[in-house]
C-alpha positions in Angstrom: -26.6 21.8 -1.9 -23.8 22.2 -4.3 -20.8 20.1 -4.3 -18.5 22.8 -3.4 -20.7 23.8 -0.2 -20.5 19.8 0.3 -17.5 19.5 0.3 -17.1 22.2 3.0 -17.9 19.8 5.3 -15.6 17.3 4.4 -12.8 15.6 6.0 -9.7 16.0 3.4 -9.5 18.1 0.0 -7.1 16.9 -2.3 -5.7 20.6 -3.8 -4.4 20.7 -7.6 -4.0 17.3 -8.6 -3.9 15.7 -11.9 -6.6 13.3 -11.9 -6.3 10.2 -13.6 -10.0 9.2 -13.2 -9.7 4.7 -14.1 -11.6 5.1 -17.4 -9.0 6.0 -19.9 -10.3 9.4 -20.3 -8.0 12.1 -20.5 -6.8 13.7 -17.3 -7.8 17.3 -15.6 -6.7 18.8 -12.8 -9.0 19.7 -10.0 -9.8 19.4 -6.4 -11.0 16.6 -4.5 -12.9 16.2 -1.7 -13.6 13.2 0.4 -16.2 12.6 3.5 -17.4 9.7 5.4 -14.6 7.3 3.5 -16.4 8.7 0.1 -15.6 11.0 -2.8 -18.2 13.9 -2.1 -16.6 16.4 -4.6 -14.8 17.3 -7.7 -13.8 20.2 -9.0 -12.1 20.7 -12.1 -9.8 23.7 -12.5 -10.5 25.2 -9.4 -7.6 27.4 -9.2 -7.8 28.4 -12.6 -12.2 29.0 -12.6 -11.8 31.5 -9.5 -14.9 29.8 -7.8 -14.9 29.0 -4.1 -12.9 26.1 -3.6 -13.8 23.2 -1.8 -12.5 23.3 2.1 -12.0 20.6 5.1 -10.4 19.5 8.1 -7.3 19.2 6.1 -6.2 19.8 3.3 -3.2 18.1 0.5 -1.5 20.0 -1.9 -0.9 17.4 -4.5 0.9 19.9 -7.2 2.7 17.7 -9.3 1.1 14.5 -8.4 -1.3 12.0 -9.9 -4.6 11.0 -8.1 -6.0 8.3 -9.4 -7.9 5.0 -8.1 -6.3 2.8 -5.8 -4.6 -0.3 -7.9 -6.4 -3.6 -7.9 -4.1 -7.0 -8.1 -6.4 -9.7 -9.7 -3.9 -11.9 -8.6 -2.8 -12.1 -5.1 -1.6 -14.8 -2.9 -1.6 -13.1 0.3 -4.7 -15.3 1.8 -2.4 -15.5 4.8 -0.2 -12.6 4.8 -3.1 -10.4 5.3 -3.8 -12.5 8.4 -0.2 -12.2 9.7 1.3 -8.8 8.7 -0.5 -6.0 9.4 1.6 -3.6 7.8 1.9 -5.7 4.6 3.7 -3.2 2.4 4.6 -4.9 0.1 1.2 -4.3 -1.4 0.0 -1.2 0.4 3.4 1.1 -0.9 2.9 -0.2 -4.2 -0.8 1.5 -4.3 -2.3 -1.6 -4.1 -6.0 -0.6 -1.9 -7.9 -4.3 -3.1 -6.1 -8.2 -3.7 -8.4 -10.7 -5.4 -7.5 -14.2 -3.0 -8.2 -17.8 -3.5 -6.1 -17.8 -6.7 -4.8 -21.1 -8.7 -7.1 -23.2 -7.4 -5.9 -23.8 -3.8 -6.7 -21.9 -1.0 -8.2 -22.8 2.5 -11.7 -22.2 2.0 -14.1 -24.4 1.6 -12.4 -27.0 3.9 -13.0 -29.9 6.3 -10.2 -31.1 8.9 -8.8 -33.0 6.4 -8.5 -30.4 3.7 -7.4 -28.1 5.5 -4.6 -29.7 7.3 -3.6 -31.3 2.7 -4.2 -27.9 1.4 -1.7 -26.3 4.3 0.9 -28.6 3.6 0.3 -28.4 -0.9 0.7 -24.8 -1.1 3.5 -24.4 1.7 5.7 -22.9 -0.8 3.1 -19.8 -1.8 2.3 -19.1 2.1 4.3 -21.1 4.7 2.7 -23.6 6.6 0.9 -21.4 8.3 1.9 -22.8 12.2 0.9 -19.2 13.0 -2.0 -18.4 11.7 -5.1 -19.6 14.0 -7.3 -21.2 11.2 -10.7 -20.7 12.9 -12.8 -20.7 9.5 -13.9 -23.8 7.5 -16.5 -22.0 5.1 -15.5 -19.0 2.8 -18.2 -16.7 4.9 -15.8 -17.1 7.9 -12.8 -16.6 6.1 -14.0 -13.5 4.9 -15.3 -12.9 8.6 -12.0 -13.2 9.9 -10.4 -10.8 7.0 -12.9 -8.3 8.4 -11.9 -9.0 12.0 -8.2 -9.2 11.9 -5.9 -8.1 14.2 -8.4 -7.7 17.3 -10.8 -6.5 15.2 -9.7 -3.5 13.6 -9.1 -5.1 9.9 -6.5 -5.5 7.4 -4.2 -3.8 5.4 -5.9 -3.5 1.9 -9.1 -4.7 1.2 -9.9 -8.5 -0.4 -12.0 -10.3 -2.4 -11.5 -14.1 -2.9 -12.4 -16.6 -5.9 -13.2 -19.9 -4.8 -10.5 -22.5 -5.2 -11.8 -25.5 -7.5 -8.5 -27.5 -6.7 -9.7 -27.1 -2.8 -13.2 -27.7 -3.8 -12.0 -31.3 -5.4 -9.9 -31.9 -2.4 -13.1 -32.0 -0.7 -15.3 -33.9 -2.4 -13.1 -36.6 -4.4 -9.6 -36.5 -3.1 -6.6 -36.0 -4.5 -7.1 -39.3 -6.9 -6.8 -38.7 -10.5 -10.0 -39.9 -11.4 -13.8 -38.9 -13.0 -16.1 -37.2 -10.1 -19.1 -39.8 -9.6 -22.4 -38.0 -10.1 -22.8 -37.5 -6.1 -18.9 -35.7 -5.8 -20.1 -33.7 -8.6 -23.6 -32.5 -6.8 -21.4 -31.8 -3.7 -18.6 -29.5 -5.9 -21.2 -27.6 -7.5 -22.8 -26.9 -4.1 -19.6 -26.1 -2.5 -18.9 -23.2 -5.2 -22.7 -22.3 -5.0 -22.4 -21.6 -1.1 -19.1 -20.1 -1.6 -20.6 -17.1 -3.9 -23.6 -17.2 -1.9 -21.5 -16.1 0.7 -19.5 -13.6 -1.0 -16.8 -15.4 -3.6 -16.9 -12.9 -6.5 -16.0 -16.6 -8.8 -14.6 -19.3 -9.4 -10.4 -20.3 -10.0 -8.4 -23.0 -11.0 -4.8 -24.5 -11.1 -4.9 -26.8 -13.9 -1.3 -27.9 -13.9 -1.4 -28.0 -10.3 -3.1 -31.4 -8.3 -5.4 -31.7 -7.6 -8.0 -29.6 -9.8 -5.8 -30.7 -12.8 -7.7 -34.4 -13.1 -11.3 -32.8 -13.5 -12.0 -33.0 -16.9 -13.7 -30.5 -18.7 -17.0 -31.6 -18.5 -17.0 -31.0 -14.9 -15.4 -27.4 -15.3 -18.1 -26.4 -17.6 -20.9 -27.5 -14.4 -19.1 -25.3 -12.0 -18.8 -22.7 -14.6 -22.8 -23.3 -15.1 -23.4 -22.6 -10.9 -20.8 -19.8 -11.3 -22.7 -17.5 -14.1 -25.8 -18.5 -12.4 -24.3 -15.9 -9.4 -23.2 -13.7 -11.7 -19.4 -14.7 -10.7 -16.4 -15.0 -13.4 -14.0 -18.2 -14.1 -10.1 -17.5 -13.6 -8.2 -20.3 -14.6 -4.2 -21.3 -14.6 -5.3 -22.7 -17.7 -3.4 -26.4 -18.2 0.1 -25.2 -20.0 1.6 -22.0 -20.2 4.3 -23.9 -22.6 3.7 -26.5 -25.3 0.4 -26.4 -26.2 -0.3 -22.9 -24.7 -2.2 -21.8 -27.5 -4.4 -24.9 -27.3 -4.9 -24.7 -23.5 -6.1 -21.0 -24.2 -8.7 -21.7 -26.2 -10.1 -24.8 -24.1 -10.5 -22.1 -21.6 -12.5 -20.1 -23.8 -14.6 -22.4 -25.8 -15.7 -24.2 -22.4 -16.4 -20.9 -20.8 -18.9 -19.6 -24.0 -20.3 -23.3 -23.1 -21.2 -22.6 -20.1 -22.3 -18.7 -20.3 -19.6 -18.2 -17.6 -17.4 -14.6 -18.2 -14.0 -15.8 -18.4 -10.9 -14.3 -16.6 -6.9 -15.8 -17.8 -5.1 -15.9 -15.0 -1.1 -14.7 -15.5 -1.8 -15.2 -19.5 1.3 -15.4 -20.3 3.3 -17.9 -23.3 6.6 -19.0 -22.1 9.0 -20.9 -22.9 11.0 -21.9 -26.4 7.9 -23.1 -28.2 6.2 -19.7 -28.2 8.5 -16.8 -28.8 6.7 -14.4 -30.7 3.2 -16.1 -30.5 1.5 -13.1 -28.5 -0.5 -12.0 -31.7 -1.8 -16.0 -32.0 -2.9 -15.7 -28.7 -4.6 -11.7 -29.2 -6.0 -12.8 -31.9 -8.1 -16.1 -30.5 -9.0 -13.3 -27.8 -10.2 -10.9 -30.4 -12.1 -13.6 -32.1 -14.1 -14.6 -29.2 -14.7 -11.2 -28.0 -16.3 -10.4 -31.8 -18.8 -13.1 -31.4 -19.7 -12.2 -27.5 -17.8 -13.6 -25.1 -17.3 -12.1 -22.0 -13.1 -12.3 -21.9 -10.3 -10.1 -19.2 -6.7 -10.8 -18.6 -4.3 -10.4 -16.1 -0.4 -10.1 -16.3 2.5 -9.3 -14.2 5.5 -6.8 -16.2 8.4 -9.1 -16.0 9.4 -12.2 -17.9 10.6 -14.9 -14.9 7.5 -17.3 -13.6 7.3 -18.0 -9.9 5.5 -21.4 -8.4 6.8 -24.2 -6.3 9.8 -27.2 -7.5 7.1 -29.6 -6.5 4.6 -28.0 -9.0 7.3 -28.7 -12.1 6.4 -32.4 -11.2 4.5 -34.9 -13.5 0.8 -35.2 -12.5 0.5 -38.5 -11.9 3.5 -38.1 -9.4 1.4 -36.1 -7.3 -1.8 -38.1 -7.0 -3.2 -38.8 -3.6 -1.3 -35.7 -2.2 1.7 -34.8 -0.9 2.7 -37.6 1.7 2.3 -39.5 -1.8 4.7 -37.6 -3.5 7.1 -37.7 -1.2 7.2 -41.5 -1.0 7.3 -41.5 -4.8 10.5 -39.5 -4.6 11.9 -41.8 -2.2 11.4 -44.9 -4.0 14.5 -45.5 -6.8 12.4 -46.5 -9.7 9.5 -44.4 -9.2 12.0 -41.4 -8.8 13.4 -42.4 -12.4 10.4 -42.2 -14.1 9.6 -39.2 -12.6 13.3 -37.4 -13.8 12.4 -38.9 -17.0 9.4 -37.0 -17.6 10.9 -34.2 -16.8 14.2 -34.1 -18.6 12.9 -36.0 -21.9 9.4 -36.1 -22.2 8.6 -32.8 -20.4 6.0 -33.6 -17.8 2.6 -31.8 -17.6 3.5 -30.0 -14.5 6.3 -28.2 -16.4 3.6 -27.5 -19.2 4.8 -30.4 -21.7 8.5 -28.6 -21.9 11.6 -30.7 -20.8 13.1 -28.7 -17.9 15.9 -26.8 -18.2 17.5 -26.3 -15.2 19.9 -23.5 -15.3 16.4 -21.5 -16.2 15.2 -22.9 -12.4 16.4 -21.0 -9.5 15.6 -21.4 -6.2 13.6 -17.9 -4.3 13.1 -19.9 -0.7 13.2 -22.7 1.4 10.8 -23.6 4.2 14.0 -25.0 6.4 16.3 -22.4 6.8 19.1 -25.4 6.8 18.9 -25.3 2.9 19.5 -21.6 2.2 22.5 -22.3 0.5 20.5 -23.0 -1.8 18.8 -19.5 -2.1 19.6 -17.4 -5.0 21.1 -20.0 -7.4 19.6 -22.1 -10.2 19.6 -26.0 -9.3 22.1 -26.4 -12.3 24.5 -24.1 -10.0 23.9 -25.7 -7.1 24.6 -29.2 -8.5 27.7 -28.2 -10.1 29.3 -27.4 -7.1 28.0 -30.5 -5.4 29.9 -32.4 -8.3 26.5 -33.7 -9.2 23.7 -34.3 -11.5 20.8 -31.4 -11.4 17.9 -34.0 -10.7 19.9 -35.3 -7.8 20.0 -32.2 -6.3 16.1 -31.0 -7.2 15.2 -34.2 -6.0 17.1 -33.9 -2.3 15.9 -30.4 -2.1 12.2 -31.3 -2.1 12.6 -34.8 -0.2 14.6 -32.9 2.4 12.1 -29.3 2.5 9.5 -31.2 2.1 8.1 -29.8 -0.9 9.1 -26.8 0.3 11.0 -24.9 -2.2 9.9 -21.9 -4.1 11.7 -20.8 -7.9 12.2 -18.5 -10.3 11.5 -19.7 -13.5 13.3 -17.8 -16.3 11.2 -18.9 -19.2 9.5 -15.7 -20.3 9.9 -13.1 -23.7 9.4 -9.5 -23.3 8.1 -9.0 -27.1 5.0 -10.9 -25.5 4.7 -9.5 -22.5 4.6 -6.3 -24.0 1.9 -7.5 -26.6 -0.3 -8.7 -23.9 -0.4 -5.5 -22.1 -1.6 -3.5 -24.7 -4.8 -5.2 -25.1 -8.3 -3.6 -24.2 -8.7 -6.5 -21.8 -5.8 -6.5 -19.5 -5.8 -5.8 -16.6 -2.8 -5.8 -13.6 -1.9 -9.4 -11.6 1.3 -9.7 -9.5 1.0 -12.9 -8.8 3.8 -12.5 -5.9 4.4 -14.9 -3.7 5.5 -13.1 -0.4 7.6 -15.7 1.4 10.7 -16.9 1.0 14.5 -15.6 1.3 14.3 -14.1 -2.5 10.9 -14.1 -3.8 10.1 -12.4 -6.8 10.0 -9.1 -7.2 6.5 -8.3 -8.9 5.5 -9.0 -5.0 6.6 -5.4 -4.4 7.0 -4.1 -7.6 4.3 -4.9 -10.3 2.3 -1.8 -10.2 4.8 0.9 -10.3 7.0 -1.2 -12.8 3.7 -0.6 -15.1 3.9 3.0 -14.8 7.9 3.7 -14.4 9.2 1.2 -17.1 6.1 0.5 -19.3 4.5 4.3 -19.1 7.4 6.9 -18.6 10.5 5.1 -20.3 9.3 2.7 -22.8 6.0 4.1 -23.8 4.0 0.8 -24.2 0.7 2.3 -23.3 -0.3 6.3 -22.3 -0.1 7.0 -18.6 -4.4 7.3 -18.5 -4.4 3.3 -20.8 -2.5 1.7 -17.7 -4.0 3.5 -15.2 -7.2 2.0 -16.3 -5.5 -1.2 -16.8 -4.7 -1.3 -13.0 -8.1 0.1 -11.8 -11.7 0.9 -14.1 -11.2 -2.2 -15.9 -10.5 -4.6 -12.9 -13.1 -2.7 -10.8 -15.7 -3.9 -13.7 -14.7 -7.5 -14.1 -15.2 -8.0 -10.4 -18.5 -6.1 -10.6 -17.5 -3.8 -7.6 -20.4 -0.5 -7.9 -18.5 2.1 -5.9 -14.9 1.3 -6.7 -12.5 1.6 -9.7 -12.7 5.2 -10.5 -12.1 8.9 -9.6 -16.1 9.8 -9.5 -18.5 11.7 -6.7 -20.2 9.0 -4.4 -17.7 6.7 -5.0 -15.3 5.2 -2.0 -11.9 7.0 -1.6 -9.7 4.1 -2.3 -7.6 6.5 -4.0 -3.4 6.6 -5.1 -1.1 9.7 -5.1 2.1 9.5 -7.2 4.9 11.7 -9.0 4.6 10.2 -12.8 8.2 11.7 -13.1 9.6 9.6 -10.2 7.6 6.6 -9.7 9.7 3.1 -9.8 10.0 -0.1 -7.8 12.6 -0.2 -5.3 12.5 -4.2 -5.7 15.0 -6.1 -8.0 15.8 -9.6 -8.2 19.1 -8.6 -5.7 16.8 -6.8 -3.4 13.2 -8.5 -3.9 11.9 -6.7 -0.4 12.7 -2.9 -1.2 9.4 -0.9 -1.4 8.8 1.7 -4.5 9.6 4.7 -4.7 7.6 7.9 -5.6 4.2 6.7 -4.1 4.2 9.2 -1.3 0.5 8.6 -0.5 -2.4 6.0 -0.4 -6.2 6.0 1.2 -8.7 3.5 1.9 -12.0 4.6 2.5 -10.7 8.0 2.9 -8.2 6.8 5.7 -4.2 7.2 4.8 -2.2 3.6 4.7 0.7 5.2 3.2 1.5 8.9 4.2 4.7 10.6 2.8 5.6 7.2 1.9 5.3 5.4 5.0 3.3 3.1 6.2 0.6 4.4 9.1 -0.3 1.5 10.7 -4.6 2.0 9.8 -5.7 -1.1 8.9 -9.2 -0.1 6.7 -8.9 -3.3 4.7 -12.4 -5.2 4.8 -13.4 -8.1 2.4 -15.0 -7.2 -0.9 -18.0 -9.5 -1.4 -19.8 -10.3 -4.6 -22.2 -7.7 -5.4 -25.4 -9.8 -6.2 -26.5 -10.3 -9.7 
């Protein structure tokens, strides 16, 4: 049987789009048919050809849109907004159809009671708390289990796939001590990431300014990485400074990857701050030289300049040792709370990548206690000045009195490399948005058509079929996902509709929460999420496990 009398049988023909197919090619126009939550046919010119055209239930004229994959975000934070929103468009409108979870190196799985309830109350400022989120899984299987059976069992709103969190994974088996792993706490690590990707983790992450996966050394990260490439799974590190020493921190990441025969993923590669204005062709061309000799190397970035992480995370390590009930009464204490402002205003502490804070660069996106929302929307220099007092005094009340609570902004980045980094062959799309909070940023519901409105139509940084493949092939192939990533018969109908004239995010830093604009429609599996630009309320979301090496 020929596709076209396939596709007479299937469920929804595409009509006269212009396919942008995820590999870079050049697009065509053609007809599109999808069956069974799959791409059954293809045809090229079919208006033009005069050959029968394909037919279905229904059909969509897409004259003057773009079909392309659906976008993959390699780095998500919506481990519990997928579990609490259904509707969740702040990824779903932007085209988004799969998240990659567990980023950072904290996430809640693989936990015991104890973890679970440290980990919940470290990363309050990416998801909440979580007081209402029913946190029935310990092991990563049943967290993915419960992705697939969320909201009385019909699913979630995009599809996931999660990297196991190294920082949880120390949590579990040392502590939150800054100290060497004994030989036993090292067994139990490497088979905590071992059953992780047994059950489906597609590899392995890490927050390396971020307690408590900072204190492993690198001998330790390479044996993970070891039980990692041994699954066929990939390493994605917050590498240990993103500031002073970027450079440095990058190529630790590489060299100890290329140890361990581990494929190696930089997570939000970015180079911020004063030190490295201008350094994006250092850091392309470590990349280029590793790739020459045969390492196995992808990026991710988001398309704006401001950072996004938690006030607590801009602390010194050694502040946060033992967790956060420890930090806290570190804050509290006078001369403990001295030492701590003095790594951070003179000696710049690791936390805030070895560069003395500045902090009319620091504004605060949310609070967990709605009492402080004064705070919202103004940098903690701002805030202090109209408290007639000095910025640490206010930073340091803010997280004594939220509880470490407190989101920011961190204005620290430079567009020259931001646009430098994007252009690579390796890059691939990350928002890394953090969903809560009164102002969050806006690459949370924006990243993916920024890329195509600011960097494609009106700047020209890379061809309309580069960043498509940016945000979908290339992804698709570091995560080793068979059936996804591409416009191609026989593979699933994760698919994107937009106008390339029109397509823009709605969200600013004013309005963080407004959805895009020219995306009228998105499918999963065949199934519309968005339909002339509205959400639809189908939840076809399922976790993406590790396809087995």
């Amino acid at each position: 049987m020929d596709p076209v009398e396939l596709a007479d049988f299937a469920d929804l023909v595409v009509r006269d789009a212009e396919v942008v197919d995820g590999t870079g090619a050049p697009s065509y126009r053609a007809d599109v048919a999808v069956r069974g939550g799959r791409i059954v046919s293809i045809v090229k010119e079919a208006a033009a050809a005069g050959c029968q055209r394909p037919r279905a239930r229904r059909e969509l004229d897409a004259e003057g849109l773009v079909l392309s994959p659906g976008f993959i975000d390699m780095h998500a934070h919506s481990d519990l907004a997928l579990l609490r929103d259904p509707d969740h468009s702040a990824k779903a409108a932007q085209g988004v159809t799969l998240e990659v979870l567990g980023q950072d190196g904290l996430s809640y799985a693989p936990v015991d009671e104890r973890t679970l309830e440290e980990v919940r109350r470290a990363i309050t400022g990416w998801n909440g708390y979580g007081e209402d989120i029913d946190f029935t899984w310990r092991s990563v299987g049943e967290y993915l289990d419960r992705l697939d059976h969320g909201f009385g069992g019909e699913g979630i709103a995009v599809n996931a796939a999660y990297l196991v969190p190294q920082g949880t994974v120390r949590a579990f088996a040392v502590g939150w001590e800054d100290r060497p792993a004994t030989p036993g706490e090292l067994a139990r690590m490497r088979r905590l990431v071992a059953e992780g990707l047994e059950q489906g983790a597609v590899g392995l992450s890490s927050g390396l300014t971020y307690t408590p996966g900072m204190y492993a050394p690198d001998a330790e990260l390479t044996e993970l990485c070891r039980v990692v490439a041994s699954y066929g799974g990939y390493y994605c590190p917050h590498h240990r400074s993103y500031g002073a020493g970027a450079l440095e921190a990058y190529a630790e990441m590489v060299a100890l990857t290329r140890a361990a025969g581990c494929p190696l993923h930089l997570a939000h590669a970015t180079l911020n701050f004063g030190p490295n204005k201008g350094r994006a062709p250092e850091l392309l061309a470590l990349l280029d030289e590793a790739l020459a000799v045969g390492a196995d190397i992808t990026l991710d970035t988001y398309p704006y300049t401001p950072g996004c992480t938690t006030l607590a995370a801009l602390l010194p390590s050694w502040a946060s040792e033992g967790g956060p009930e420890e930090v806290l009464r570190r804050l509290a204490d006078e001369e403990t709370a001295a030492r701590i402002r003095r790594d951070l205003e003179v000696t710049g502490s690791d936390g805030c990548h070895g560069v003395p804070v500045e902090w009319d660069t620091v504004e605060i996106s949310g609070v967990a206690d709605p009492a402080l929302a004064e705070y919202v929307g103004r940098t903690v220099r701002e805030s202090a000045e109209r408290r007639g007092e000095e910025p640490w005094t206010t930073a340091r009340r803010l997280l004594v009195e939220d509880r470490l609570g407190p989101t920011i902004l961190q204005h620290v980045g430079h567009e020259e490399n931001v646009r430098a980094i994007m252009r690579h062959r390796v890059h691939t799309g990350g928002s890394d948005g953090i969903l809560r909070g009164a102002k969050p940023h806006p690459r949370a519901y924006g990243t993916f058509p920024r890329y195509l409105g600011r960097y494609v139509r009106e700047l020209g940084v890379l061809s309309l079929e580069e960043c498509v493949a940016h945000l979908t092939g290339r992804p698709a192939a570091r995560l080793r996902l068979p059936d996804r990533g591409l416009v191609r018969e026989g593979y699933r109908a994760d698919l994107v509709l937009f106008d390339p004239a029109t397509v823009a995010p709605g969200s600013t830093f004013e309005r963080p929460r407004a959805l895009p604009t020219g995306i009228p429609y998105v499918l999963i599996d065949g199934r519309f999420v968005i339909e002339d630009g509205r959400r639809t309320g189908v939840l076809a979301g399922r976790a993406v496990r590790r396809t087995p090496a």
